[in-house]
N, CA, C, O and CB atoms as a CASP TS submission, in Angstrom:
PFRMAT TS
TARGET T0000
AUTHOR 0000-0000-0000
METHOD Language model
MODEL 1
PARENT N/A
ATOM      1  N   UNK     1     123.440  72.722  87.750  1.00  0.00           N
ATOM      2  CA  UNK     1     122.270  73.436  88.240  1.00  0.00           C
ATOM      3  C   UNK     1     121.629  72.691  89.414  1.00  0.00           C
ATOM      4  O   UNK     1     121.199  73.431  90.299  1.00  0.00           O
ATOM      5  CB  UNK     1     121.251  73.628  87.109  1.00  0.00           C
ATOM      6  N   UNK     2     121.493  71.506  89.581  1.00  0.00           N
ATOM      7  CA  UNK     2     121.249  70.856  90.585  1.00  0.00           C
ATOM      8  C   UNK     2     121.733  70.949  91.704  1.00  0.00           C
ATOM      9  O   UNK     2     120.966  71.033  92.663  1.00  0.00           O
ATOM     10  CB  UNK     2     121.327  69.995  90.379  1.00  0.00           C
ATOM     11  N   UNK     3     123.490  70.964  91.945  1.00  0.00           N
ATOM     12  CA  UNK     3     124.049  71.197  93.283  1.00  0.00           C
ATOM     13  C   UNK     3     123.024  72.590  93.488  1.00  0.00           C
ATOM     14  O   UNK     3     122.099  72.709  94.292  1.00  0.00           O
ATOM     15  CB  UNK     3     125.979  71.443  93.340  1.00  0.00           C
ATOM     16  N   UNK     4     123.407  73.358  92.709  1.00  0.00           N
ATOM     17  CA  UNK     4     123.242  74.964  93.172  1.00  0.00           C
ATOM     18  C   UNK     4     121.322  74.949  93.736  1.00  0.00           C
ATOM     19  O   UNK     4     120.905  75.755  94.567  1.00  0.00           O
ATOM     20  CB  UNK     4     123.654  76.347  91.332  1.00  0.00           C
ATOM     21  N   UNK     5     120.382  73.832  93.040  1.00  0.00           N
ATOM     22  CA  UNK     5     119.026  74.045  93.458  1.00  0.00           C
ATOM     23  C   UNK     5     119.233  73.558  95.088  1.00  0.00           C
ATOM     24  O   UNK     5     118.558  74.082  95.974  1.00  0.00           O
ATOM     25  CB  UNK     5     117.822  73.091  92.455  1.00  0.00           C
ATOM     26  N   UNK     6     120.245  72.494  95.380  1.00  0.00           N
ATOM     27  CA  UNK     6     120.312  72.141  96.176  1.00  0.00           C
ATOM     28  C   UNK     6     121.192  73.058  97.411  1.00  0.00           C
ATOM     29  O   UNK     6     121.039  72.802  98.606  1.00  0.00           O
ATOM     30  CB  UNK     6     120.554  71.085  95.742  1.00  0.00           C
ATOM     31  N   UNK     7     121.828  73.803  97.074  1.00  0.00           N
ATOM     32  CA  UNK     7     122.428  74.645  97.876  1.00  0.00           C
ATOM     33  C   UNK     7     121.434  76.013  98.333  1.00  0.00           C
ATOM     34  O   UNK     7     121.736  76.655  99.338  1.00  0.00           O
ATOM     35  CB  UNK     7     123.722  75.007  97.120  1.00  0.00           C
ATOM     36  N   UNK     8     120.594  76.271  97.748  1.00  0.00           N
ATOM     37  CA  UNK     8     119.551  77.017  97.905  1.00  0.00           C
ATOM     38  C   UNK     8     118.331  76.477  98.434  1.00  0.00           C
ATOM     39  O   UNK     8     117.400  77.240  98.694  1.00  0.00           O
ATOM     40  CB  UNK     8     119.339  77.524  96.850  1.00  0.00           C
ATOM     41  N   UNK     9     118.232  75.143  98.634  1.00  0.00           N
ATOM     42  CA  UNK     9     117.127  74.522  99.192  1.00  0.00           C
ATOM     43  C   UNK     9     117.752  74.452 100.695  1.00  0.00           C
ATOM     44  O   UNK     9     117.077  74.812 101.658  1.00  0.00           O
ATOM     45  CB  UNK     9     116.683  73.037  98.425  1.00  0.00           C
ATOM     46  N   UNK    10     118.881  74.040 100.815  1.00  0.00           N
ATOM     47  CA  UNK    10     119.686  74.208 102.325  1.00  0.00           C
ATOM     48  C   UNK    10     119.344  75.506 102.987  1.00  0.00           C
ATOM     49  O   UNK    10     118.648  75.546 104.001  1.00  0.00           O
ATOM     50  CB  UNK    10     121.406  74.213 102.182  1.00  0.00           C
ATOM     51  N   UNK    11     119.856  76.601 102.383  1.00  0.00           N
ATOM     52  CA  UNK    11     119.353  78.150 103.249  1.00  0.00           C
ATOM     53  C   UNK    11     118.150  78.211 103.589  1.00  0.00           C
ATOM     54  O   UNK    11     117.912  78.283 104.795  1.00  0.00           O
ATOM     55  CB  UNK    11     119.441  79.505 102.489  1.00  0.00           C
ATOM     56  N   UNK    12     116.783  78.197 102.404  1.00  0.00           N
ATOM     57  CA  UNK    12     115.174  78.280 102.383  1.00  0.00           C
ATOM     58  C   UNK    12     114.654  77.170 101.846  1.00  0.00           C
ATOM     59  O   UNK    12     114.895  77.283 100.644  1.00  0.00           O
ATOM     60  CB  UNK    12     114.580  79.424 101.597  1.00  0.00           C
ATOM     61  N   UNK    13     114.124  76.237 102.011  1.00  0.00           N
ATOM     62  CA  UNK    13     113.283  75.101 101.540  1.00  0.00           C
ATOM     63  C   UNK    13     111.960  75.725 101.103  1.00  0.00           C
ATOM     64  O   UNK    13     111.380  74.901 100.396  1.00  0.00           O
ATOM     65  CB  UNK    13     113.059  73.970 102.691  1.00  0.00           C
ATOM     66  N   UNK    14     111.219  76.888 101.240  1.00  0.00           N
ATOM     67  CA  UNK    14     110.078  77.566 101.501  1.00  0.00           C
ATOM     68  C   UNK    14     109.995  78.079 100.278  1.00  0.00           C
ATOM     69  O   UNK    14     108.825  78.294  99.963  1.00  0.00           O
ATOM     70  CB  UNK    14     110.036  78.500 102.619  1.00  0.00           C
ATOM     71  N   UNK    15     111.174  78.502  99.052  1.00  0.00           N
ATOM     72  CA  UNK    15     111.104  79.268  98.316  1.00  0.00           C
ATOM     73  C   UNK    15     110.952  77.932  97.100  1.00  0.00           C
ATOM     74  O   UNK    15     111.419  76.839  97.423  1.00  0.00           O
ATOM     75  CB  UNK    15     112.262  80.411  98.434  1.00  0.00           C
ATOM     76  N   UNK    16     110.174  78.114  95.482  1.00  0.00           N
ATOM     77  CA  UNK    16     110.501  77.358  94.577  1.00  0.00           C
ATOM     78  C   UNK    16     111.353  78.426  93.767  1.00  0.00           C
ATOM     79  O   UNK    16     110.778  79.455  93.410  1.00  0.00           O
ATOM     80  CB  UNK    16     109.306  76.647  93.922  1.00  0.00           C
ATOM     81  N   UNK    17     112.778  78.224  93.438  1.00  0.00           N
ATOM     82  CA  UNK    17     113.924  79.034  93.170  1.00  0.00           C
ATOM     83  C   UNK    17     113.451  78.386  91.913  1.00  0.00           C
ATOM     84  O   UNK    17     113.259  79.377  91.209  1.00  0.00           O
ATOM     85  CB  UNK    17     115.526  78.932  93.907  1.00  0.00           C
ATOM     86  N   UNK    18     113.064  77.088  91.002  1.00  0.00           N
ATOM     87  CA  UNK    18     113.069  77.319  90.164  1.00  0.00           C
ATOM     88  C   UNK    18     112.297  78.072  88.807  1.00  0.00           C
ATOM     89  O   UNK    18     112.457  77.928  87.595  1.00  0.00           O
ATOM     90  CB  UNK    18     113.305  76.662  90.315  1.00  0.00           C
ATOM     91  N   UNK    19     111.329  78.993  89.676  1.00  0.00           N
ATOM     92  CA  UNK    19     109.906  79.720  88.950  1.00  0.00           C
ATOM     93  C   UNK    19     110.379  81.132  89.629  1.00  0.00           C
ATOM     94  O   UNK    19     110.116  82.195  89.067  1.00  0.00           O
ATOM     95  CB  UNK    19     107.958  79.007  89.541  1.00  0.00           C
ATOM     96  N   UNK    20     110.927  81.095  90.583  1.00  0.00           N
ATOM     97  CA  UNK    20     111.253  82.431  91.318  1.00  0.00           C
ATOM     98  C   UNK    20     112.629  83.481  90.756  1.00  0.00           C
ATOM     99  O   UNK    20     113.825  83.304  90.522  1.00  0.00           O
ATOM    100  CB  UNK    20     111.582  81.926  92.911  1.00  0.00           C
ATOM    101  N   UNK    21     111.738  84.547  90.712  1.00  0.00           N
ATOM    102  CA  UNK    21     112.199  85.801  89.650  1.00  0.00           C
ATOM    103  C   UNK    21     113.257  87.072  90.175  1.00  0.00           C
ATOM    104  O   UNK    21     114.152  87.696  89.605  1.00  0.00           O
ATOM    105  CB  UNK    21     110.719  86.623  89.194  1.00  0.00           C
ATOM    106  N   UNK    22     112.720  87.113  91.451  1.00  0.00           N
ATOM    107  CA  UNK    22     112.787  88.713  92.052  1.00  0.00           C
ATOM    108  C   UNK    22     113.858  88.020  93.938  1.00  0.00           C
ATOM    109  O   UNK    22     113.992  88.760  94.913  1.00  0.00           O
ATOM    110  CB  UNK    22     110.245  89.695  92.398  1.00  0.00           C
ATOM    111  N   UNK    23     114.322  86.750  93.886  1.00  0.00           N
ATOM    112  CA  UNK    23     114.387  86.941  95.299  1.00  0.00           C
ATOM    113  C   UNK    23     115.260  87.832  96.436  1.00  0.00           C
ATOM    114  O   UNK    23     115.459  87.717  97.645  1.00  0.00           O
ATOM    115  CB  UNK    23     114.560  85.892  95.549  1.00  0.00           C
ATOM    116  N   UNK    24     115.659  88.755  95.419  1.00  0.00           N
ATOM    117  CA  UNK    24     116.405  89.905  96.162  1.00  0.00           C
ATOM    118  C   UNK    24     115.316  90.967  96.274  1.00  0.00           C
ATOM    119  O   UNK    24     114.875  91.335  97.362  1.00  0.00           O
ATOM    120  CB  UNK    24     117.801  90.504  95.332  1.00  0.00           C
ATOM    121  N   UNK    25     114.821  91.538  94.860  1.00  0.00           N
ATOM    122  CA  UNK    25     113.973  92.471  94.765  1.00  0.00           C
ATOM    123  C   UNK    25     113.051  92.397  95.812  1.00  0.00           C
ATOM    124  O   UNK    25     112.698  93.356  96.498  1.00  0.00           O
ATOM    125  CB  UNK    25     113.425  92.474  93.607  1.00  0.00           C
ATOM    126  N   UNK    26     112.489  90.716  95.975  1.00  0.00           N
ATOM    127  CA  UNK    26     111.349  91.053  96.981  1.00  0.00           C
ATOM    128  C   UNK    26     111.869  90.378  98.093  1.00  0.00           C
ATOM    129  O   UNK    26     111.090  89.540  98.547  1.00  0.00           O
ATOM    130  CB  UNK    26     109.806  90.566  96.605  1.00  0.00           C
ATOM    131  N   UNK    27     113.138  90.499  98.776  1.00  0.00           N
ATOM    132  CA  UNK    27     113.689  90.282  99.817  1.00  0.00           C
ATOM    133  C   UNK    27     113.265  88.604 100.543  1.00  0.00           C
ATOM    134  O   UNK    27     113.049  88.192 101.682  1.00  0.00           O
ATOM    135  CB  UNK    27     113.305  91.556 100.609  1.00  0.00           C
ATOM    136  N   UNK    28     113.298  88.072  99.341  1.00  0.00           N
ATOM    137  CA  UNK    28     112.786  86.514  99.777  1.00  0.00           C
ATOM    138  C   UNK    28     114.692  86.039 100.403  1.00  0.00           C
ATOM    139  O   UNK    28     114.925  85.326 101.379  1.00  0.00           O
ATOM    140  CB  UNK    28     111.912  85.215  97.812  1.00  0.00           C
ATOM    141  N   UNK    29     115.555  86.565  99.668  1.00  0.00           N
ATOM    142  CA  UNK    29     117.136  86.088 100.830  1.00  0.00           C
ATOM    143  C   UNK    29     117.246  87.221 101.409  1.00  0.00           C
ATOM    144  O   UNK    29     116.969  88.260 100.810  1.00  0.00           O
ATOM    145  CB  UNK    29     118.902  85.662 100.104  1.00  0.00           C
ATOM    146  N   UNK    30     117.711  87.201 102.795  1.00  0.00           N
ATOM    147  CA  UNK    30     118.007  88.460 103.230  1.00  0.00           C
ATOM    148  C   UNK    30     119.983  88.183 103.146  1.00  0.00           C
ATOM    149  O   UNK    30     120.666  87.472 102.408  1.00  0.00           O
ATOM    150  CB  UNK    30     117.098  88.809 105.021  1.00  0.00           C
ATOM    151  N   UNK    31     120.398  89.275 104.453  1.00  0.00           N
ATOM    152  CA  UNK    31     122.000  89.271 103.704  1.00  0.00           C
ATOM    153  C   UNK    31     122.672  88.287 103.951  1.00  0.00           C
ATOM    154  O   UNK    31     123.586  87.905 103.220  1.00  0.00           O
ATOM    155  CB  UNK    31     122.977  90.326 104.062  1.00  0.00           C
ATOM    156  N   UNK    32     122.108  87.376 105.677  1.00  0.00           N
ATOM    157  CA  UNK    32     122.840  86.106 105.938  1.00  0.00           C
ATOM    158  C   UNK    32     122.776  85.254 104.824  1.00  0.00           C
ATOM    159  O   UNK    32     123.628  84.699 104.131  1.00  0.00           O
ATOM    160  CB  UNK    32     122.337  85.380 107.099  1.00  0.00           C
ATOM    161  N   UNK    33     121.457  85.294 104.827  1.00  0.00           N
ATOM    162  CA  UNK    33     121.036  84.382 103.279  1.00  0.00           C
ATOM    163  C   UNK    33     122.339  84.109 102.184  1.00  0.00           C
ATOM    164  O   UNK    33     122.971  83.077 101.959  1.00  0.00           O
ATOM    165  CB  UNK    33     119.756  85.456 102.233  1.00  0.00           C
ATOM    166  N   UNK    34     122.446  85.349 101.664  1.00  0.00           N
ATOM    167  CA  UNK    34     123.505  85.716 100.987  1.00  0.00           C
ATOM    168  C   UNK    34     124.781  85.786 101.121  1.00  0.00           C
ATOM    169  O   UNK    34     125.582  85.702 100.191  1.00  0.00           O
ATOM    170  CB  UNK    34     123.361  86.474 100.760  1.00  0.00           C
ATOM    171  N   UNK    35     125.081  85.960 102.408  1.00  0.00           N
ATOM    172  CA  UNK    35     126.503  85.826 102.842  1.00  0.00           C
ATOM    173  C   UNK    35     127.000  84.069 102.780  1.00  0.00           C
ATOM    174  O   UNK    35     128.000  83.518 102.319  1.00  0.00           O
ATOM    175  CB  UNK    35     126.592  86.523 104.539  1.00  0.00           C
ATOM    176  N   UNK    36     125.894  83.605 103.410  1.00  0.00           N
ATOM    177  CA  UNK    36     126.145  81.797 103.310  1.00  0.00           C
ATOM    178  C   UNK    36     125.994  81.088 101.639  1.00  0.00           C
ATOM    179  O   UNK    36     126.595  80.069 101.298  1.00  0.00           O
ATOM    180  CB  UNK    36     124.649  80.901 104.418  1.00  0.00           C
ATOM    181  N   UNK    37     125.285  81.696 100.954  1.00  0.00           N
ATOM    182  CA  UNK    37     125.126  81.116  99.526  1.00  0.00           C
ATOM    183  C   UNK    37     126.627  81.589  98.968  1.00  0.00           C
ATOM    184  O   UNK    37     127.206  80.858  98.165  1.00  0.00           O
ATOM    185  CB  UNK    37     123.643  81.831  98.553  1.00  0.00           C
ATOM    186  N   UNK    38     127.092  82.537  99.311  1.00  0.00           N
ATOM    187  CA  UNK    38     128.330  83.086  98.405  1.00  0.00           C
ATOM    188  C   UNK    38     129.226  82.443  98.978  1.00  0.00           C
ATOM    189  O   UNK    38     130.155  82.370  98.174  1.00  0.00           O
ATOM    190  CB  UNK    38     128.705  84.632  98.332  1.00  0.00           C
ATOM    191  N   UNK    39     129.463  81.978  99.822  1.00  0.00           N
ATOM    192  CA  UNK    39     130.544  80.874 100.524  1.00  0.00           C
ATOM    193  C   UNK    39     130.003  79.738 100.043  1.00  0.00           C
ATOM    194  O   UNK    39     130.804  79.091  99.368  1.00  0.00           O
ATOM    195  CB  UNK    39     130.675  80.780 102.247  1.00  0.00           C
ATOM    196  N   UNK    40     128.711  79.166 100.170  1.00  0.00           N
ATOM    197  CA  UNK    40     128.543  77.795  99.696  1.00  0.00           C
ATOM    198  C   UNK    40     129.222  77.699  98.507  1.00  0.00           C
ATOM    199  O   UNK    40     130.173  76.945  98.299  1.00  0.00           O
ATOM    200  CB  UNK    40     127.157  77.372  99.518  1.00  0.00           C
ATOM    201  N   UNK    41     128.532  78.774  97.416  1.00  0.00           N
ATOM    202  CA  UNK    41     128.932  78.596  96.024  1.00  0.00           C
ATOM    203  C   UNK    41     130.418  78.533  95.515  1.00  0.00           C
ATOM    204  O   UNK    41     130.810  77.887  94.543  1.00  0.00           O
ATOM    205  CB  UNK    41     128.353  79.616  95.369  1.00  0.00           C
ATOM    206  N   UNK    42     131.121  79.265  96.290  1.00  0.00           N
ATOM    207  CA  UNK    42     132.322  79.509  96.398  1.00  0.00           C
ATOM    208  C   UNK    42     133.201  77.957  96.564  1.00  0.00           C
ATOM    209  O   UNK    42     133.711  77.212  95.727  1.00  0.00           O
ATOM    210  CB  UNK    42     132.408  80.546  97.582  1.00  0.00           C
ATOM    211  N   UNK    43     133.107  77.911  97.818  1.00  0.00           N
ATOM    212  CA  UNK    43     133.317  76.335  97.935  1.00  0.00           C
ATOM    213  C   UNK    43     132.836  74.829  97.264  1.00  0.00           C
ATOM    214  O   UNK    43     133.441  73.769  97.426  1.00  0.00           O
ATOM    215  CB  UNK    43     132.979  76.205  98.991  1.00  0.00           C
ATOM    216  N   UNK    44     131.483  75.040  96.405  1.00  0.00           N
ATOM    217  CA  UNK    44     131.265  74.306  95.855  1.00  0.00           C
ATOM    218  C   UNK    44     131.687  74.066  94.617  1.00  0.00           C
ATOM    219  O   UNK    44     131.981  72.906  94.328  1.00  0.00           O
ATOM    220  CB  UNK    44     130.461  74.310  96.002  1.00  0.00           C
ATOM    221  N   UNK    45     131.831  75.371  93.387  1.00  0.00           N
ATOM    222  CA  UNK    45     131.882  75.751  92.298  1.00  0.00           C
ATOM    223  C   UNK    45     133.778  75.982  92.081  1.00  0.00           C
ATOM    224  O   UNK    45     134.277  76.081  90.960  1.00  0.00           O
ATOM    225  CB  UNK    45     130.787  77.039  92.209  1.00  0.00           C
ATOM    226  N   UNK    46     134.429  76.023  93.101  1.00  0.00           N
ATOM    227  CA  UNK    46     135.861  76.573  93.076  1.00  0.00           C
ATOM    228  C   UNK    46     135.228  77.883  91.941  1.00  0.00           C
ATOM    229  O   UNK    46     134.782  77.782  90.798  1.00  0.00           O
ATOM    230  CB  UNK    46     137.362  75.221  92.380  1.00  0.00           C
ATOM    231  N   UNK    47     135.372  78.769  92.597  1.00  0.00           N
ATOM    232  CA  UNK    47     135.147  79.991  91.943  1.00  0.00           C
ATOM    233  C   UNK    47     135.230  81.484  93.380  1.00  0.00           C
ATOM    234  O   UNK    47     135.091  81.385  94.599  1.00  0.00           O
ATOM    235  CB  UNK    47     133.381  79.722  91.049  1.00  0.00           C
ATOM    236  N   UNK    48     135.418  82.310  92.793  1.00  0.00           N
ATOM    237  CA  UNK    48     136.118  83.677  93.836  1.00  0.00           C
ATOM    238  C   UNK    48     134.831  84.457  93.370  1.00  0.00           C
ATOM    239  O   UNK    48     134.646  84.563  92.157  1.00  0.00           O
ATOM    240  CB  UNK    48     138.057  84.623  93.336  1.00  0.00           C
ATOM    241  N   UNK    49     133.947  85.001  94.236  1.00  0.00           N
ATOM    242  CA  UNK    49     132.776  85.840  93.972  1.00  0.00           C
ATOM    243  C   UNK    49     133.363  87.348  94.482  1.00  0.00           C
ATOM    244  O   UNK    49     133.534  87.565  95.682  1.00  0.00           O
ATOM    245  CB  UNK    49     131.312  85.244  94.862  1.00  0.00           C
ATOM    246  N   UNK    50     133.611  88.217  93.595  1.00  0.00           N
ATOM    247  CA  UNK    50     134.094  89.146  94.254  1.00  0.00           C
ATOM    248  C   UNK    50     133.026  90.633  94.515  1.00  0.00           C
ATOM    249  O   UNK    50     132.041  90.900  93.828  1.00  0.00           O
ATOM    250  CB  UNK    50     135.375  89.353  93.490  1.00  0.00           C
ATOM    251  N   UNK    51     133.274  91.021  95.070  1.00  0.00           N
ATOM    252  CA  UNK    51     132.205  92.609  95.634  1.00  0.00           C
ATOM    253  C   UNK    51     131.223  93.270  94.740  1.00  0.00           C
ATOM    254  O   UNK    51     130.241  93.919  95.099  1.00  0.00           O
ATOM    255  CB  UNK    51     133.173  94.032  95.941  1.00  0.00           C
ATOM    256  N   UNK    52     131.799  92.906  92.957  1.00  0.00           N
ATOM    257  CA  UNK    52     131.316  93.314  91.799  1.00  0.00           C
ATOM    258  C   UNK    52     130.452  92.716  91.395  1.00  0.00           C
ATOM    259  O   UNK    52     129.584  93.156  90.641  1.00  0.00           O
ATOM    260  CB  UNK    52     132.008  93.400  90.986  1.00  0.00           C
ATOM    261  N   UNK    53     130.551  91.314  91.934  1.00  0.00           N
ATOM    262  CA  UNK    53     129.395  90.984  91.507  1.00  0.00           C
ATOM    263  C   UNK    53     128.219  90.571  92.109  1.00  0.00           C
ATOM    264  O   UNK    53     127.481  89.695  91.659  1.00  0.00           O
ATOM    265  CB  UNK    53     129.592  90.320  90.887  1.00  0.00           C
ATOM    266  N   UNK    54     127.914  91.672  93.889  1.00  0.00           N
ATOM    267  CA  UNK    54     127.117  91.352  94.415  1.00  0.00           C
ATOM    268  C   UNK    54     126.363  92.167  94.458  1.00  0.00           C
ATOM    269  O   UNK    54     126.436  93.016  95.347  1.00  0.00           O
ATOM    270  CB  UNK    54     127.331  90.941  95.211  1.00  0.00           C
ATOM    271  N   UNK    55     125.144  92.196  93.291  1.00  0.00           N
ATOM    272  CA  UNK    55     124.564  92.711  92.439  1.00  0.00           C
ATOM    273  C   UNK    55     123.050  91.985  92.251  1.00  0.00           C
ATOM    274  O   UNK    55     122.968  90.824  91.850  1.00  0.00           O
ATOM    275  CB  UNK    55     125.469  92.708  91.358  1.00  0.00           C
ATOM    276  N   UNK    56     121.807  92.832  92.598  1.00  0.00           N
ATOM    277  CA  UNK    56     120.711  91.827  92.354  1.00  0.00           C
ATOM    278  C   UNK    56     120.702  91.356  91.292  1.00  0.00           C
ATOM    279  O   UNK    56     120.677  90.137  91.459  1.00  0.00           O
ATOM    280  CB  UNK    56     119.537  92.188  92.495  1.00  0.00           C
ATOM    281  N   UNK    57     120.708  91.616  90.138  1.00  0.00           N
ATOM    282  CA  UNK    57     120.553  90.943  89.100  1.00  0.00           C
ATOM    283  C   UNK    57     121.245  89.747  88.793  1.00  0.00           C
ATOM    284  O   UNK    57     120.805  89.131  87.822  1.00  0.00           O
ATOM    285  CB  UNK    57     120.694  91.653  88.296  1.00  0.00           C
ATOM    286  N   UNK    58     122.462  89.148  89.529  1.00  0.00           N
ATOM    287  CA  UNK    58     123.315  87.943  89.416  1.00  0.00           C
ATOM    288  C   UNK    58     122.180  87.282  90.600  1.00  0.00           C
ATOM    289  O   UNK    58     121.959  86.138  90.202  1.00  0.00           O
ATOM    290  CB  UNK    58     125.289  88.129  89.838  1.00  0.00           C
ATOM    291  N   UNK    59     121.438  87.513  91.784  1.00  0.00           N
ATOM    292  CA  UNK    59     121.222  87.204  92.787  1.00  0.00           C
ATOM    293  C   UNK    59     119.514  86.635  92.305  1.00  0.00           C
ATOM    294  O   UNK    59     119.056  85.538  92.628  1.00  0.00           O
ATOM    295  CB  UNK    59     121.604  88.396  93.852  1.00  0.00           C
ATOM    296  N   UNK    60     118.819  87.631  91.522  1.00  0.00           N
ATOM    297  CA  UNK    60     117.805  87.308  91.657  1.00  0.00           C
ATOM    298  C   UNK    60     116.612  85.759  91.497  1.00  0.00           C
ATOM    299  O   UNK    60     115.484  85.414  91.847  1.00  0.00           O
ATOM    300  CB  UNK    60     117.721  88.152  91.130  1.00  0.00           C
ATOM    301  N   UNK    61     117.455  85.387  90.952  1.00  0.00           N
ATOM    302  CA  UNK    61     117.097  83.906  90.198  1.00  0.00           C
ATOM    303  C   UNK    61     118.158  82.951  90.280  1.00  0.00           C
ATOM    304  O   UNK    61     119.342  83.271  90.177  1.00  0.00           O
ATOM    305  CB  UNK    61     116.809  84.030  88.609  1.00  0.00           C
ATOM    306  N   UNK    62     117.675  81.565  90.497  1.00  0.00           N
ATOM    307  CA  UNK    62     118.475  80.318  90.419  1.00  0.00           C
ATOM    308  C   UNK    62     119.396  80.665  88.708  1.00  0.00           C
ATOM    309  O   UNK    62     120.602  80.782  88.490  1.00  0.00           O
ATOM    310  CB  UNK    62     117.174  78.667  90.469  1.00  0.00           C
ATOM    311  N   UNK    63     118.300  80.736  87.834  1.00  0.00           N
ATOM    312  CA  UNK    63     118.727  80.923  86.755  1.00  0.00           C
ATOM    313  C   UNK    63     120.284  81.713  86.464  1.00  0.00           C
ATOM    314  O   UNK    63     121.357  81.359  85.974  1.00  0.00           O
ATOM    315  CB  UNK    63     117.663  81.508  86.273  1.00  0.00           C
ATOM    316  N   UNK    64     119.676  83.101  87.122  1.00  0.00           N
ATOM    317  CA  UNK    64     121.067  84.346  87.024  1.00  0.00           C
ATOM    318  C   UNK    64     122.120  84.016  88.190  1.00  0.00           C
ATOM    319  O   UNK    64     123.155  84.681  88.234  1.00  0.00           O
ATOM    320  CB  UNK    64     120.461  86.237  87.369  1.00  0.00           C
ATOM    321  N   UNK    65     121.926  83.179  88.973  1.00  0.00           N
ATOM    322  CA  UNK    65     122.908  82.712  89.895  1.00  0.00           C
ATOM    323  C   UNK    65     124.057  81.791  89.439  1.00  0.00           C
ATOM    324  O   UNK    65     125.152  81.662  89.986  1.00  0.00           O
ATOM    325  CB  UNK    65     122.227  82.067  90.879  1.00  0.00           C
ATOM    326  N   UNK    66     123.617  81.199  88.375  1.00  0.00           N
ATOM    327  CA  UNK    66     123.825  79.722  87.510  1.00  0.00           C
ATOM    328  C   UNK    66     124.750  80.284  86.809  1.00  0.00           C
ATOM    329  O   UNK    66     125.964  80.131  86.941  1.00  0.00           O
ATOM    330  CB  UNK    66     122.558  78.960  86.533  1.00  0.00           C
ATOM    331  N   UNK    67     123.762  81.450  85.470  1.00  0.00           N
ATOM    332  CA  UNK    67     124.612  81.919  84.884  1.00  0.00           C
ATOM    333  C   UNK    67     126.236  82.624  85.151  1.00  0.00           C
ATOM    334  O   UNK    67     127.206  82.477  84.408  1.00  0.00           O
ATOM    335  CB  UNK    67     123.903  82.491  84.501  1.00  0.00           C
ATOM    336  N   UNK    68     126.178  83.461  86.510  1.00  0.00           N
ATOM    337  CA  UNK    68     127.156  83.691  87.210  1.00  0.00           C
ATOM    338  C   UNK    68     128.375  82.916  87.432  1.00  0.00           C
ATOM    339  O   UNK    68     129.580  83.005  87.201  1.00  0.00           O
ATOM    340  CB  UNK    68     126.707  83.869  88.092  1.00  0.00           C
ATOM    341  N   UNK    69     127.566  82.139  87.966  1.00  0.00           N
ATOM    342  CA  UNK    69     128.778  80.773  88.295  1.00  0.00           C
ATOM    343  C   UNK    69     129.562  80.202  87.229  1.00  0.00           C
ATOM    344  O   UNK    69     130.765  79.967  87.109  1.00  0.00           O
ATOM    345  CB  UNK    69     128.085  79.402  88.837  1.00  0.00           C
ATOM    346  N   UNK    70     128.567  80.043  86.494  1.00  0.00           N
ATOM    347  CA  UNK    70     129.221  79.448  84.908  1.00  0.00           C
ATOM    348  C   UNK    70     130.361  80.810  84.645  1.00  0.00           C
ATOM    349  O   UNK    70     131.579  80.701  84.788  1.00  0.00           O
ATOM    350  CB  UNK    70     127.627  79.328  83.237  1.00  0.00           C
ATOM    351  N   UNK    71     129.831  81.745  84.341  1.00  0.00           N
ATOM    352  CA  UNK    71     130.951  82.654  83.748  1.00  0.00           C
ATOM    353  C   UNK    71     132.237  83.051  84.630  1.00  0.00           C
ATOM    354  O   UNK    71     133.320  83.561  84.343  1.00  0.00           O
ATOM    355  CB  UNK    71     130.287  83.975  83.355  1.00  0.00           C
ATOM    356  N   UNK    72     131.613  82.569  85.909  1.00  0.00           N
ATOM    357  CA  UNK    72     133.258  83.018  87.269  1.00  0.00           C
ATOM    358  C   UNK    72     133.868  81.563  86.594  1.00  0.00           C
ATOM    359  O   UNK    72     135.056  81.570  86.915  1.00  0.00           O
ATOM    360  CB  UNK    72     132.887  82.929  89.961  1.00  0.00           C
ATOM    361  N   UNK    73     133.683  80.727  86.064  1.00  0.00           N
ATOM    362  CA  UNK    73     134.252  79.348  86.265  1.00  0.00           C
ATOM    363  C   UNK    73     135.052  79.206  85.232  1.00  0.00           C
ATOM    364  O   UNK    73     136.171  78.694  85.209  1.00  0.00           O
ATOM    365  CB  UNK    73     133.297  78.203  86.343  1.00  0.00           C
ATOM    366  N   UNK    74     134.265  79.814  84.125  1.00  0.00           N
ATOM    367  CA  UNK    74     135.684  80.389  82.574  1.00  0.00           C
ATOM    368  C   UNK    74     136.682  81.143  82.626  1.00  0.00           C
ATOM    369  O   UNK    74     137.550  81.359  81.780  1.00  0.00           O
ATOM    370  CB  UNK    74     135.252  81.253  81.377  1.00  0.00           C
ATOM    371  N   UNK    75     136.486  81.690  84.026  1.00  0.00           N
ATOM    372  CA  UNK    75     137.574  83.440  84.521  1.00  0.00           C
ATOM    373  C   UNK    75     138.925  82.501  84.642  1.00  0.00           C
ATOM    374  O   UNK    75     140.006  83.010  84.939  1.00  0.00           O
ATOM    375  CB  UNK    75     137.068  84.629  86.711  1.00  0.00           C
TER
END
């Protein structure tokens, strides 16, 4: 969970991802945002993020981002 707070502090330093709920809903990442976190994570996590799961609810939270990762990483 740490790399990943830290990979999200790289894109926005501005946001606290770890209290923050909604950052798709309320457009706190926009899509670059997102396009660079899904490569970071990708490359960091060895894990394949595929189209299915680019989905606010995997997106919205450090938390549900985490969880994500964890479950691409059992695949």
């Amino acid at each position: 969970m740490e790399e990943l707070l830290e990979i999200l502090n790289e894109i926005d330093d501005s946001i606290d991802y770890e209290n923050e709920t909604a950052l798709i809903d309320d457009q706190l990442l926009d899509s670059f945002a997102i396009i660079t976190l899904v490569s970071e994570l990708e490359d960091a996590f060895a894990i394949s993020i595929e189209a299915s799961e680019m989905m606010p609810v995997n997106f919205n939270s450090a938390k549900a981002i985490w969880a994500m990762v964890q479950r691409l990483q059992e695949d």
